[in-house]
C-alpha positions as a printed NumPy array, in Angstrom:
array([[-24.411,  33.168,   0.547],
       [-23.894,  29.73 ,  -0.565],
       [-25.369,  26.584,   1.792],
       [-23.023,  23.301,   2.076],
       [-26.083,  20.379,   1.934],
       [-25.183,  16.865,   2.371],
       [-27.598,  13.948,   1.345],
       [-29.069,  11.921,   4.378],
       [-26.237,   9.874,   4.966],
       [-25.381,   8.196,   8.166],
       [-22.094,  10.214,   9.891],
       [-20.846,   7.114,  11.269],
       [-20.474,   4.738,   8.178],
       [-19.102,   8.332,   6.189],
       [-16.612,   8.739,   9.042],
       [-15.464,   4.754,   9.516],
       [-14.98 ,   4.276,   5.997],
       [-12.893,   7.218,   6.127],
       [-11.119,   5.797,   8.99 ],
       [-10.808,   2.56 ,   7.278],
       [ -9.465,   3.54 ,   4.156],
       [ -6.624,   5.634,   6.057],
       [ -5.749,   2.625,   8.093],
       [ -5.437,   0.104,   5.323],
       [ -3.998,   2.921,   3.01 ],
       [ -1.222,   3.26 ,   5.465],
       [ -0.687,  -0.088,   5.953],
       [ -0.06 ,  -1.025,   2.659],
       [  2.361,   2.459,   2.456],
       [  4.254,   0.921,   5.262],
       [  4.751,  -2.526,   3.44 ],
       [  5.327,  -1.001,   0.765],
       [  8.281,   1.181,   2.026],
       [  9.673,  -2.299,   4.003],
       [  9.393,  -4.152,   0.761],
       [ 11.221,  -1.266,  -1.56 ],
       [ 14.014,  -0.767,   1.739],
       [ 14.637,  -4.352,   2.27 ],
       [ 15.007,  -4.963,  -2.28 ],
       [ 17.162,  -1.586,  -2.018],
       [ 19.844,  -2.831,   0.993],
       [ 19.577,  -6.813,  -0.071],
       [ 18.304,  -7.   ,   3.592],
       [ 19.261, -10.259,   5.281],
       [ 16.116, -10.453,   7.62 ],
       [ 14.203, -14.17 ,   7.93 ],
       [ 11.218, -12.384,   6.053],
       [ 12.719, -10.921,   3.468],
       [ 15.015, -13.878,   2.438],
       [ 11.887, -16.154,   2.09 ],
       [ 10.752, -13.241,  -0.085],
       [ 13.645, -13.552,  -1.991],
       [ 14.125, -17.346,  -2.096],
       [ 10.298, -18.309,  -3.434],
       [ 10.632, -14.965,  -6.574],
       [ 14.637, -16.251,  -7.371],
       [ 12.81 , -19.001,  -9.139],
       [ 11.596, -16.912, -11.368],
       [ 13.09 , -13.569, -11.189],
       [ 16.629, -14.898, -11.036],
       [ 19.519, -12.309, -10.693],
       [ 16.731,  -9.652, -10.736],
       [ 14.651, -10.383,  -7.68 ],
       [ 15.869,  -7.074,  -5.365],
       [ 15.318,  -4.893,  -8.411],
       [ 11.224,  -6.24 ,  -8.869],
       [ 11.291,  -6.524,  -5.399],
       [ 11.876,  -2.616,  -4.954],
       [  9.595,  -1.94 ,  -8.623],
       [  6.336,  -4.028,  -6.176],
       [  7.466,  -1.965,  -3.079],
       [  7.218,   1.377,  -5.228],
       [  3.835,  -0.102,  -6.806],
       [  2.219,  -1.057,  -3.119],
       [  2.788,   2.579,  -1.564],
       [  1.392,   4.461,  -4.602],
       [ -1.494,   1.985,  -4.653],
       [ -1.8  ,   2.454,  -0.218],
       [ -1.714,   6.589,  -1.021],
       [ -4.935,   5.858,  -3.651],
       [ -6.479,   3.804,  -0.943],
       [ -5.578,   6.318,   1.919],
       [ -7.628,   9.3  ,  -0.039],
       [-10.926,   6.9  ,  -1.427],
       [ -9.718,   6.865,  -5.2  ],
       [-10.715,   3.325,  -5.515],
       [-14.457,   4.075,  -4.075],
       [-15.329,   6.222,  -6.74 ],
       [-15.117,   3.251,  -9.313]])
């Protein structure tokens, strides 16, 4: 009854910017979830603690607490990548 038309669109840019925005989107989950586990456990890895020494200057006693706030903020902003939300701006 009803016909599902798409505009002539090339299926290969359609499907690697799908791609693309999954793999980036997921990326930036992943770092996200290191950065919020590492702020939540006060993680003692080489990474981390250069993290933590270069915000101390400015954060002070609150650095694991923004560091866990940017982890939080970097997944929800990888999901929005991951589905396109920021292409239809």
């Amino acid at each position: 009854m009803f016909e599902i038309t798409f505009a002539s669109q090339s299926s290969t840019v359609y499907d690697t910017t799908i791609v693309m925005n999954l793999f980036w989107g997921f990326l930036m989950f992943l770092i996200g979830l290191w950065l919020f586990c590492c702020g939540r456990k006060q993680s003692s890895s080489k990474i981390y603690q250069l993290l933590v020494a270069r915000s101390r200057l400015l954060w002070k006693t609150k650095v694991h607490l923004v560091h866990q706030v940017a982890g939080l903020l970097i997944m929800i902003d990888g999901l929005f990548v991951a589905i396109g939300f920021w292409q239809r701006f």
